[in-house]
MDAnalysis code that builds the backbone (N, CA, C; Angstrom):
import MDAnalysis as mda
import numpy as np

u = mda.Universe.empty(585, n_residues=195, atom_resindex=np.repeat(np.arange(195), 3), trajectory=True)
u.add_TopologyAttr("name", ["N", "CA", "C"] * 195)
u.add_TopologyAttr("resid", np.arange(1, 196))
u.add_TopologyAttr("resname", ["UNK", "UNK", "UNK", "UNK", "UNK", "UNK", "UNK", "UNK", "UNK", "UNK", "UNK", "UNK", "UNK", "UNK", "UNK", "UNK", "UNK", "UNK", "UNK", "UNK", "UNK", "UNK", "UNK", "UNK", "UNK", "UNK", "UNK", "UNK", "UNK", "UNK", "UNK", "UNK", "UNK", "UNK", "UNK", "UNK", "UNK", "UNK", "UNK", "UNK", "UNK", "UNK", "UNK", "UNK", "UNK", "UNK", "UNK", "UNK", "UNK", "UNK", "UNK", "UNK", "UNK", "UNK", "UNK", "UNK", "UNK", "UNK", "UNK", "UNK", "UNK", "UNK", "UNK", "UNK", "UNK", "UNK", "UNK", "UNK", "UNK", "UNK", "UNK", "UNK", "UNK", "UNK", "UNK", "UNK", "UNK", "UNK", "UNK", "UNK", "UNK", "UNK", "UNK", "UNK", "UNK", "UNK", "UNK", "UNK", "UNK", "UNK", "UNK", "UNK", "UNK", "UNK", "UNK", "UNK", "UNK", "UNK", "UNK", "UNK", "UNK", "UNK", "UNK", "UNK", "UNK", "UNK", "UNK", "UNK", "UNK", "UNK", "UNK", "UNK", "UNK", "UNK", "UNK", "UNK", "UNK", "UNK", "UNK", "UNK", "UNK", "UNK", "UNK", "UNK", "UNK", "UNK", "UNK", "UNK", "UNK", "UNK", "UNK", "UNK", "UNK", "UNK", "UNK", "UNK", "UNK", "UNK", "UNK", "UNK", "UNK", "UNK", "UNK", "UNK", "UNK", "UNK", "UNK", "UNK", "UNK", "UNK", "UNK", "UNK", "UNK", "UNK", "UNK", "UNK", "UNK", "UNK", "UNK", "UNK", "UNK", "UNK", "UNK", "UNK", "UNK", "UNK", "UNK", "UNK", "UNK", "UNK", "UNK", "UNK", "UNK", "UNK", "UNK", "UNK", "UNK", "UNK", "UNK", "UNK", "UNK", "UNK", "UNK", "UNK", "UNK", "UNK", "UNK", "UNK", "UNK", "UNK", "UNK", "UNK", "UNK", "UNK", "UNK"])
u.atoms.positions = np.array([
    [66.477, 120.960, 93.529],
    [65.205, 120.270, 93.635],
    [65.398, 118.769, 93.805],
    [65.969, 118.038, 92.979],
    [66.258, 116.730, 92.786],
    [67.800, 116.596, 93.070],
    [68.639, 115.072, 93.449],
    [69.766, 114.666, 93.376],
    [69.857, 114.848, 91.885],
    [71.619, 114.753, 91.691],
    [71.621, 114.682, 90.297],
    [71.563, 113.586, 89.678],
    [71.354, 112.284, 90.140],
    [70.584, 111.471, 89.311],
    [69.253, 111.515, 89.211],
    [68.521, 111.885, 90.379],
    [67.122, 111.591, 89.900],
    [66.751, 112.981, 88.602],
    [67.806, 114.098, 88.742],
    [67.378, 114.939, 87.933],
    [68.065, 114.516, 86.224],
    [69.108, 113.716, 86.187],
    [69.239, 113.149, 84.980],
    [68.320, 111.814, 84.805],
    [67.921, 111.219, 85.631],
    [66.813, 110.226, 85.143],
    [65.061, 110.945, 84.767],
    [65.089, 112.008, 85.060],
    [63.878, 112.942, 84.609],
    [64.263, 113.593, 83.330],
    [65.690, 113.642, 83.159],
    [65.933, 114.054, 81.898],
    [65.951, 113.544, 80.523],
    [66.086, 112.062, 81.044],
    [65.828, 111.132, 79.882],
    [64.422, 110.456, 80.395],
    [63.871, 110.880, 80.991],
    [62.171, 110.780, 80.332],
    [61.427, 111.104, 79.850],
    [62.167, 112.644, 79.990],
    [61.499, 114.061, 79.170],
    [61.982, 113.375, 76.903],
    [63.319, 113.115, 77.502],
    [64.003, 112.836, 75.997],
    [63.379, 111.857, 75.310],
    [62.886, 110.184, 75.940],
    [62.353, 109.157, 75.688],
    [61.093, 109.897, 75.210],
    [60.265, 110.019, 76.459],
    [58.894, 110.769, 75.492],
    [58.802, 111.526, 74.391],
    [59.783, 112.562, 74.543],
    [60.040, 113.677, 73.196],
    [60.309, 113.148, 71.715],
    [61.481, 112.010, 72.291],
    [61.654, 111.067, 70.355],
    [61.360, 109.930, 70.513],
    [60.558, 108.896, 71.477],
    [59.829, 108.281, 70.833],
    [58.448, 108.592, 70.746],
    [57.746, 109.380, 71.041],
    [56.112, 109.327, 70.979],
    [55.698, 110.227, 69.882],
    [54.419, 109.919, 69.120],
    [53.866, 111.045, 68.009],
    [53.196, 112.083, 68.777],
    [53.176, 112.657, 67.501],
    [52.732, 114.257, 67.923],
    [53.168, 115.632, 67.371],
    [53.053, 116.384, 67.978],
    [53.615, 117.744, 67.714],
    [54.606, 118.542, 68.108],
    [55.517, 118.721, 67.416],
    [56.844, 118.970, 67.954],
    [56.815, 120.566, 67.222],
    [57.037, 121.837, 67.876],
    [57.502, 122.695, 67.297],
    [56.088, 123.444, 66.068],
    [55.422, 122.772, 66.205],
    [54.282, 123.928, 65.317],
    [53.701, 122.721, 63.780],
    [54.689, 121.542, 63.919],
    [54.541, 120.575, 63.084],
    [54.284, 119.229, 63.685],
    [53.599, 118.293, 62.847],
    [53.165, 116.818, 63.479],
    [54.351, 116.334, 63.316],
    [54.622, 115.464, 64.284],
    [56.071, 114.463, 65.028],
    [55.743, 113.152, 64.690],
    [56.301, 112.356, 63.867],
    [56.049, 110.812, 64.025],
    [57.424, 110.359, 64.203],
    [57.157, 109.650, 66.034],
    [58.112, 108.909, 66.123],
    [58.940, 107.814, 65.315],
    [60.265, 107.693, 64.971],
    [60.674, 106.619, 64.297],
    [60.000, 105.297, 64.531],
    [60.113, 104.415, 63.620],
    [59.646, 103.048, 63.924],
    [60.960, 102.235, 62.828],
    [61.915, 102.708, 62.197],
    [62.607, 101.941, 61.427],
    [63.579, 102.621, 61.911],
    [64.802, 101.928, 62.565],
    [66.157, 102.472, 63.041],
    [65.672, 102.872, 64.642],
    [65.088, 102.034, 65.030],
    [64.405, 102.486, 66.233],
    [65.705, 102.525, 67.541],
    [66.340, 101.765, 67.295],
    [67.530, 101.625, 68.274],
    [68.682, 103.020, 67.939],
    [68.640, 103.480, 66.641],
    [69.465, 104.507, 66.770],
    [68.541, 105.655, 67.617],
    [67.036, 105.911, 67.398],
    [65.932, 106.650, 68.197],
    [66.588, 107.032, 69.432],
    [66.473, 105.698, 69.789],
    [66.660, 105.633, 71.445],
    [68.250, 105.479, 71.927],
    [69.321, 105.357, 71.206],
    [70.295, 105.656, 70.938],
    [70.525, 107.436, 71.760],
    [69.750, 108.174, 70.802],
    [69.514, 109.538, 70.692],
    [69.302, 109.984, 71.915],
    [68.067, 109.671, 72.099],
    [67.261, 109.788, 73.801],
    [68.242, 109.455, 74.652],
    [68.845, 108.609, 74.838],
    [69.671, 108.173, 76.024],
    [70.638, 109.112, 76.483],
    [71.698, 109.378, 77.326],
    [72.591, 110.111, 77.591],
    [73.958, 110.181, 76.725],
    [74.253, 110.963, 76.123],
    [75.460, 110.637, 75.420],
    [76.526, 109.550, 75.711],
    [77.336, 108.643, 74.983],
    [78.117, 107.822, 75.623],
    [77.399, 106.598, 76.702],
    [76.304, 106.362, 76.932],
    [75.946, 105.586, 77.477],
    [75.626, 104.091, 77.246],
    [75.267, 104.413, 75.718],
    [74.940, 102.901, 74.946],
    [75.251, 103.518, 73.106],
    [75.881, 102.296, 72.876],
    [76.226, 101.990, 71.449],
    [74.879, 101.661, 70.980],
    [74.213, 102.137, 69.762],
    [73.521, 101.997, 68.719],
    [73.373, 100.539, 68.535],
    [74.588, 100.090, 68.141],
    [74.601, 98.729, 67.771],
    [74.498, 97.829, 68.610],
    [74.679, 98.304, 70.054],
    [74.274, 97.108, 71.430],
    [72.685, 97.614, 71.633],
    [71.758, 98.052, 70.951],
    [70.144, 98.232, 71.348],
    [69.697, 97.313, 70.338],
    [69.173, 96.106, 71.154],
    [68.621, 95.151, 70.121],
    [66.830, 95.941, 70.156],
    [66.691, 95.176, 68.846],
    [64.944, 95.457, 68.618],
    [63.992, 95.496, 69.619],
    [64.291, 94.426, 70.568],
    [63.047, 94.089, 71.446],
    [63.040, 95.646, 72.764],
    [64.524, 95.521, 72.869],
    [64.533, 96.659, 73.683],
    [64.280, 97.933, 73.485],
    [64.784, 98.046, 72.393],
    [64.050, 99.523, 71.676],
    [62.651, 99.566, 71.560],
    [61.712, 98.569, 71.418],
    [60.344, 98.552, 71.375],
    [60.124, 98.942, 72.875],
    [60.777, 97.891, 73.954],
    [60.221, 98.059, 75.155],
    [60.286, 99.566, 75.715],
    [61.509, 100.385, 75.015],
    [61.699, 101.779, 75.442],
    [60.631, 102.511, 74.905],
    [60.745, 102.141, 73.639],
    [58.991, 103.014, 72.830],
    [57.885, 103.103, 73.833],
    [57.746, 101.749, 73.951],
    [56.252, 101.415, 74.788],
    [56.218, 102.160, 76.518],
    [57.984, 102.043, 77.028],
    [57.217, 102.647, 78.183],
    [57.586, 104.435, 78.116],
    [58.164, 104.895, 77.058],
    [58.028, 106.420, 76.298],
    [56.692, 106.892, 76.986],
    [55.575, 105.794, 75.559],
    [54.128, 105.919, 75.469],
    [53.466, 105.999, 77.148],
    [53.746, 105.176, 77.585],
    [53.270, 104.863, 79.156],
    [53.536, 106.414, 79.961],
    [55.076, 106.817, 79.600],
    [55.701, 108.311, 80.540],
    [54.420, 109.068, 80.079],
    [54.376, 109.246, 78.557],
    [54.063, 110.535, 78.201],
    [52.336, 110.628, 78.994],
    [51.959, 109.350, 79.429],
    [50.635, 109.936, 79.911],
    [50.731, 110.403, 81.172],
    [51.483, 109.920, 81.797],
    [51.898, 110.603, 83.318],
    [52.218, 111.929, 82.853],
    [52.944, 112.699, 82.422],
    [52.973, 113.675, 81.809],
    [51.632, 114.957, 81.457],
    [50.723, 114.401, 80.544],
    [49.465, 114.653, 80.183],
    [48.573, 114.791, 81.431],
    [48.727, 113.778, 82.069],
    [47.569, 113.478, 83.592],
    [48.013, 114.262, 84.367],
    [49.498, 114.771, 85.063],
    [49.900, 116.286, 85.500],
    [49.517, 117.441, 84.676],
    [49.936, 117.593, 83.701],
    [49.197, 118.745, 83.167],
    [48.058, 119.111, 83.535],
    [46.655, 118.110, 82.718],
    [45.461, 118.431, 83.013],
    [45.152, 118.062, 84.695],
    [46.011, 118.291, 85.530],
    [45.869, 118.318, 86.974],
    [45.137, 117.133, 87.806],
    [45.222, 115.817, 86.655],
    [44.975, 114.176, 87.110],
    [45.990, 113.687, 87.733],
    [46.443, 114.199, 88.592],
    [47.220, 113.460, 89.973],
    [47.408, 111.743, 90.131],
    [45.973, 111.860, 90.409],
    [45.738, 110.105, 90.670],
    [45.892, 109.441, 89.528],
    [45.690, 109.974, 88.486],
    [45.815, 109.182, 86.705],
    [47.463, 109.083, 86.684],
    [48.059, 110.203, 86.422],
    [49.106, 110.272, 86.478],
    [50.003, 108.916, 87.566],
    [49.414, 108.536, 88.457],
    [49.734, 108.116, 89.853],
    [49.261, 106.634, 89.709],
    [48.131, 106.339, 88.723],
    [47.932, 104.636, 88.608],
    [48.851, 104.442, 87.193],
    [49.062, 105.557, 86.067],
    [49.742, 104.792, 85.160],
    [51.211, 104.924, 85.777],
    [51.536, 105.660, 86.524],
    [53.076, 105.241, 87.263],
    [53.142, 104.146, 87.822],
    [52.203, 103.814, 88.742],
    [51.979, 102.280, 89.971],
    [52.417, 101.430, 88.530],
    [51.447, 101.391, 87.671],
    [51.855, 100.082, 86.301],
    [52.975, 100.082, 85.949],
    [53.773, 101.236, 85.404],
    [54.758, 101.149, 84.758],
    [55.956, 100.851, 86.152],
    [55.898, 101.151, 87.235],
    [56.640, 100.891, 88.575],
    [56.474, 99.135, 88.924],
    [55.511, 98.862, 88.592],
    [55.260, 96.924, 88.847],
    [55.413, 96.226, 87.342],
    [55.100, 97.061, 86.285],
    [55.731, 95.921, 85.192],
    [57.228, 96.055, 85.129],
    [57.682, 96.793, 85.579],
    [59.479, 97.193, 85.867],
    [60.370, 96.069, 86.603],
    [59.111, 96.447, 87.860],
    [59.950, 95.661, 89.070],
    [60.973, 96.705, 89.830],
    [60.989, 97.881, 89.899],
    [61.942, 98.979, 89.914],
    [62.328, 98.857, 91.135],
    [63.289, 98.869, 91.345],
    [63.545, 99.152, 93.075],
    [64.915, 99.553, 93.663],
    [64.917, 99.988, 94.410],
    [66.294, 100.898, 95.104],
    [66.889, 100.198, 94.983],
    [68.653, 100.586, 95.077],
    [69.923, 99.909, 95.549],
    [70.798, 101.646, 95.786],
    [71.796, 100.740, 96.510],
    [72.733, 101.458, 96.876],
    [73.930, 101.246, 96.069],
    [74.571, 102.222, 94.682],
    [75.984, 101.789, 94.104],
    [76.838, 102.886, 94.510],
    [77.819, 102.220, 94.155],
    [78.987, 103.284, 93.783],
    [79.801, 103.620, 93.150],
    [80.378, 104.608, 92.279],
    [81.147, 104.539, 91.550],
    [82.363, 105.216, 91.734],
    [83.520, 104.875, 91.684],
    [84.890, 104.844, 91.846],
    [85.103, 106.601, 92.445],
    [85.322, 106.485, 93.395],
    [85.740, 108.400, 93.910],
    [84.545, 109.130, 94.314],
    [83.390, 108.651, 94.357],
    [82.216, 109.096, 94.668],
    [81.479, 108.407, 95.647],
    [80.363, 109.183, 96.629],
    [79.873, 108.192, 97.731],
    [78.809, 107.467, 97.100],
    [78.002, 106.753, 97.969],
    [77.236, 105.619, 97.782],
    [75.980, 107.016, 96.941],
    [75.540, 106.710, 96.506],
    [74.324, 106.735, 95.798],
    [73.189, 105.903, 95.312],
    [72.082, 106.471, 95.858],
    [70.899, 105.436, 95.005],
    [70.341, 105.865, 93.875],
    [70.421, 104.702, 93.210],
    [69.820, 104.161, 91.953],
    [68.706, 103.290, 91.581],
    [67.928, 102.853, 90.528],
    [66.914, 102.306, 90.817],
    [66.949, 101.346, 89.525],
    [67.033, 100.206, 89.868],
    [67.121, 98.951, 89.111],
    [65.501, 98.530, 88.761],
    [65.601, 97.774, 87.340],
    [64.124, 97.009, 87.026],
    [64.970, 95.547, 87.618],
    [63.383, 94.764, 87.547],
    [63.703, 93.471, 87.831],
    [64.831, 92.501, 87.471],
    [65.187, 93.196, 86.032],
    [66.272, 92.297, 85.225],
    [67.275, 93.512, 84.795],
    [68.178, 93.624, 84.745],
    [69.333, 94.358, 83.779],
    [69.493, 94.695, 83.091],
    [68.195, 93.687, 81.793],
    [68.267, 94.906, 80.493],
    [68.466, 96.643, 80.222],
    [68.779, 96.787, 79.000],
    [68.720, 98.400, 79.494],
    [67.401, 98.831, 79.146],
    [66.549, 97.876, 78.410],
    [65.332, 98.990, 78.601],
    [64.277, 98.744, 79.702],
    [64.775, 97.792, 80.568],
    [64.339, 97.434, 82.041],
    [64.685, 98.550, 82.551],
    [66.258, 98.648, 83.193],
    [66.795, 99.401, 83.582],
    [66.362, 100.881, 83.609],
    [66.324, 101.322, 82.678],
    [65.849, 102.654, 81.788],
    [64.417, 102.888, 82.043],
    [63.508, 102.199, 81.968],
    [62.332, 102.562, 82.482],
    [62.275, 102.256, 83.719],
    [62.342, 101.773, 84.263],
    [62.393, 101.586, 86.099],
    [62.857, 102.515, 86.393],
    [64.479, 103.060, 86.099],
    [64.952, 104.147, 86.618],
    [63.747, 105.673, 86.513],
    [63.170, 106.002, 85.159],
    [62.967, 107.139, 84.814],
    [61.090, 107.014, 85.502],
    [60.450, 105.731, 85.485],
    [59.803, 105.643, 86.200],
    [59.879, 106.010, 87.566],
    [60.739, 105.314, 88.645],
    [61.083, 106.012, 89.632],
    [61.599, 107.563, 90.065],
    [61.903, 108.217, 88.768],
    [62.440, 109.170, 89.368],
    [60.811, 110.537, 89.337],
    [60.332, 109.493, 87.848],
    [58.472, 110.319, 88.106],
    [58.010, 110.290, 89.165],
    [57.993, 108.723, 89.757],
    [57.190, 108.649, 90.604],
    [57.778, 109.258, 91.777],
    [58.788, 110.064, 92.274],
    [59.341, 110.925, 93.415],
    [59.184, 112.248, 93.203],
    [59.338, 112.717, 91.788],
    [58.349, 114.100, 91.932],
    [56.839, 114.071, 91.740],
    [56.297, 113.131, 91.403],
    [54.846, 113.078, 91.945],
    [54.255, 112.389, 93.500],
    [55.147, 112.037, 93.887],
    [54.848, 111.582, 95.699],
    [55.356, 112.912, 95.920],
    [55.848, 114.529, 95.546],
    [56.316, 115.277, 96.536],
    [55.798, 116.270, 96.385],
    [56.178, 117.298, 96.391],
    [55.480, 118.656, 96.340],
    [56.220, 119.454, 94.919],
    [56.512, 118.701, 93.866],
    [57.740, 118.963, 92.715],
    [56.314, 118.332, 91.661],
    [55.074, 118.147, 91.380],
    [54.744, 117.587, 90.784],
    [53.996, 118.455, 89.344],
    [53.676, 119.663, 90.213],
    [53.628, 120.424, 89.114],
    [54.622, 120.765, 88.264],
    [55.924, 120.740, 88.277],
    [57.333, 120.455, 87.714],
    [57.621, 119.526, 86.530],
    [56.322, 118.712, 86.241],
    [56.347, 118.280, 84.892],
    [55.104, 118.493, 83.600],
    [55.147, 119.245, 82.826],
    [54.557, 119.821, 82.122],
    [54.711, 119.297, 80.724],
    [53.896, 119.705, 79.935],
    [53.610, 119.573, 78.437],
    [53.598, 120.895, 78.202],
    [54.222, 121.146, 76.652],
    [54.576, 122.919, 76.063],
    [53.239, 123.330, 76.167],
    [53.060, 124.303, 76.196],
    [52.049, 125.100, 76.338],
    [51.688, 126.036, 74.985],
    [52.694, 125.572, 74.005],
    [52.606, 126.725, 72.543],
    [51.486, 125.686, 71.644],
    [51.079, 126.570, 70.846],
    [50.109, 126.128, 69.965],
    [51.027, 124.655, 68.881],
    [50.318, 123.739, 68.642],
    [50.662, 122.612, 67.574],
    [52.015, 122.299, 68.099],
    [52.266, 121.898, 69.607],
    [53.174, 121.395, 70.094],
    [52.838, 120.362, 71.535],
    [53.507, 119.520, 71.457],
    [52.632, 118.558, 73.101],
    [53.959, 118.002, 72.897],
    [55.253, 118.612, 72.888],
    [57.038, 117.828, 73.917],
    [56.893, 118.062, 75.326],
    [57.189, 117.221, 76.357],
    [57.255, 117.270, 77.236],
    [58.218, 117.971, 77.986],
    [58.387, 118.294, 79.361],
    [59.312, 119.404, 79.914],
    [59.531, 118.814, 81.092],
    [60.398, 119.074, 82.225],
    [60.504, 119.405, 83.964],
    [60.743, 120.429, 83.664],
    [59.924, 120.947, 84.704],
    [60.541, 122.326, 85.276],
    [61.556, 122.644, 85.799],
    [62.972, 123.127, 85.861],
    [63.512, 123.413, 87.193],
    [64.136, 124.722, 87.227],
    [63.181, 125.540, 86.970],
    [63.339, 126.655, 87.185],
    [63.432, 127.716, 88.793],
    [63.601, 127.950, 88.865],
    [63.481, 128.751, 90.284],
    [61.944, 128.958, 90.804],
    [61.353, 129.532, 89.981],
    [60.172, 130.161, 90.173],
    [59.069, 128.932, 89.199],
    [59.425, 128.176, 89.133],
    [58.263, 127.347, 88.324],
    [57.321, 127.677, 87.732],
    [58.066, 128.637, 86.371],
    [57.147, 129.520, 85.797],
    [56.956, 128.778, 83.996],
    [57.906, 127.616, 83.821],
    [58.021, 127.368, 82.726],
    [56.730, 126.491, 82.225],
    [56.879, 127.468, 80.625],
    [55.378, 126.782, 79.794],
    [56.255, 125.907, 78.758],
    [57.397, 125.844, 78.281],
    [56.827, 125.570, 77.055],
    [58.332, 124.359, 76.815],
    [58.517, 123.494, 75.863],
    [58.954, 122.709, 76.076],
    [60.730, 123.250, 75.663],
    [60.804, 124.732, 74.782],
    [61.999, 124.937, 74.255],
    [62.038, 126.161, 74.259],
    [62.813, 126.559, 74.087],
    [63.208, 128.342, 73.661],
    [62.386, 129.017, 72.186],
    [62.753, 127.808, 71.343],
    [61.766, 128.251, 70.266],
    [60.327, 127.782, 70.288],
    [59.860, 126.957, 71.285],
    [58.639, 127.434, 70.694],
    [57.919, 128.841, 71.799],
    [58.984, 128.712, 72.896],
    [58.706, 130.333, 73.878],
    [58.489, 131.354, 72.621],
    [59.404, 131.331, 71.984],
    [60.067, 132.372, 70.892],
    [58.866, 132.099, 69.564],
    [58.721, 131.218, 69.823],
    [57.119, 131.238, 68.483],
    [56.028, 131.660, 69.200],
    [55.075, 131.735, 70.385],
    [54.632, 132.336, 70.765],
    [54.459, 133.758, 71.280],
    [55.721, 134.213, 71.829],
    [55.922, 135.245, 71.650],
    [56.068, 136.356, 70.299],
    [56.282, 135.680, 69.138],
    [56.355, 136.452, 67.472],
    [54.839, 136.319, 67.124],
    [53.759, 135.159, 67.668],
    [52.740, 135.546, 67.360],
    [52.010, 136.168, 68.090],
    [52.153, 136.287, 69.726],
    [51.401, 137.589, 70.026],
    [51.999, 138.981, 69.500],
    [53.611, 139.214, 69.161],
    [53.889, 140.439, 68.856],
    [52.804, 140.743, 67.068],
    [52.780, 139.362, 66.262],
    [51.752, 140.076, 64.930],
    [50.521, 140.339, 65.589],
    [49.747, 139.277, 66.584],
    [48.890, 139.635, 66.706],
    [48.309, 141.232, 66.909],
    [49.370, 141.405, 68.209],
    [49.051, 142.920, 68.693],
    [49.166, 143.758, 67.210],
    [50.448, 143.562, 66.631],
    [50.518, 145.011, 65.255],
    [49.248, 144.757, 64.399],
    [48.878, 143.592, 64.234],
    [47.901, 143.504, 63.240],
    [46.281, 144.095, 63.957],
    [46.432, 143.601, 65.474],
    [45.377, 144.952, 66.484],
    [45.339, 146.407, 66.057],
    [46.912, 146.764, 66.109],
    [47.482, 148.142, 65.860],
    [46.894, 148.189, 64.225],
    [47.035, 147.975, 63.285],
    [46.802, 148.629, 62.318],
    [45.435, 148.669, 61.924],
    [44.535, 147.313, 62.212],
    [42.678, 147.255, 62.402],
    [42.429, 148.689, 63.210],
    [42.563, 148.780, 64.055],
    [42.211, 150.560, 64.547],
    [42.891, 151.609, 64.511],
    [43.328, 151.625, 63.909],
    [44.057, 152.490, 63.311],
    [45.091, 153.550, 63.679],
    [45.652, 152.826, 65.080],
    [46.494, 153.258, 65.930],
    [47.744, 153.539, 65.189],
    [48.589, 154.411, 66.125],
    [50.159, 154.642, 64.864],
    [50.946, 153.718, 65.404],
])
């Protein structure tokens, strides 16, 4: 569906939204960290990519804040707001400054990447994961980003499934929905008195 960067820069937008934003994770309310916020986003990031101790405060806020910004693009696909989805991207794409380049890294061909205005990493980091939204929502991949679909849960997802059939943000909460339609039905089964 995607290069494999734009599909690892969708992957840490899914992650950014998932641990920094509140909410419902798994059948329970989620409150994002706000103390140790740099180890947070530490977390979110790609393994090996950034030291804990090189995420100063300001940047960890700025990652929070444009988390908050993803997760409505997110929400606005779901409930099938295209254009919502599509003006809070335009914002988060111009407070960035995001824009192509061509790098390369040692043994590999040129690849594009997508820089914010400045270098920081939480410039960087949102420009990138911004851009890589805003290319599955300019394409025909847009239904491909979803919110779980299980009860007392709103983590975010991509799809990239074959068949773009996926609801839900994890295996367990697939697997919690599925254990409560199986009581539901037995508890059907034993109200009428079926064997």
């Amino acid at each position: 569906m995607y290069d494999s960067h734009v599909g690892a820069l969708l992957d840490v937008a899914v992650s950014l939204v998932n641990v920094l934003t509140d909410g419902m994770q798994r059948g329970k309310p989620y409150t994002a960290p706000s103390d140790k916020l740099a180890v947070a986003v530490s977390t979110a990031l790609p393994p090996g990519s950034t030291d804990p101790a090189d995420i100063e405060e300001d940047q960890a806020a700025y990652l929070a804040h444009s988390a908050r910004q993803m997760r409505a693009v997110f929400e606005a696909v779901d409930e099938g707001l295209i254009d919502d989805a599509a003006s809070a991207l335009n914002a988060l794409l111009s407070s960035t400054g995001a824009r192509p380049q061509l790098d390369r890294v040692d043994g590999e061909p040129w690849q594009l990447h997508f820089h914010g205005a400045n270098d920081s990493l939480a410039v960087g980091w949102s420009a990138g994961c911004a851009t890589a939204l805003a290319l599955a929502i300019g394409s025909d991949h847009a239904g491909r980003l979803g919110v779980c679909q299980a009860a007392q849960c709103d983590r975010v997802y991509v799809d990239s499934s074959r068949n773009a059939a996926r609801q839900f943000c994890s295996t367990t909460c697939q697997n919690r929905v599925k254990a409560a339609a199986f009581r539901a039905r037995q508890a059907g089964k034993s109200e009428s008195g079926a064997p």
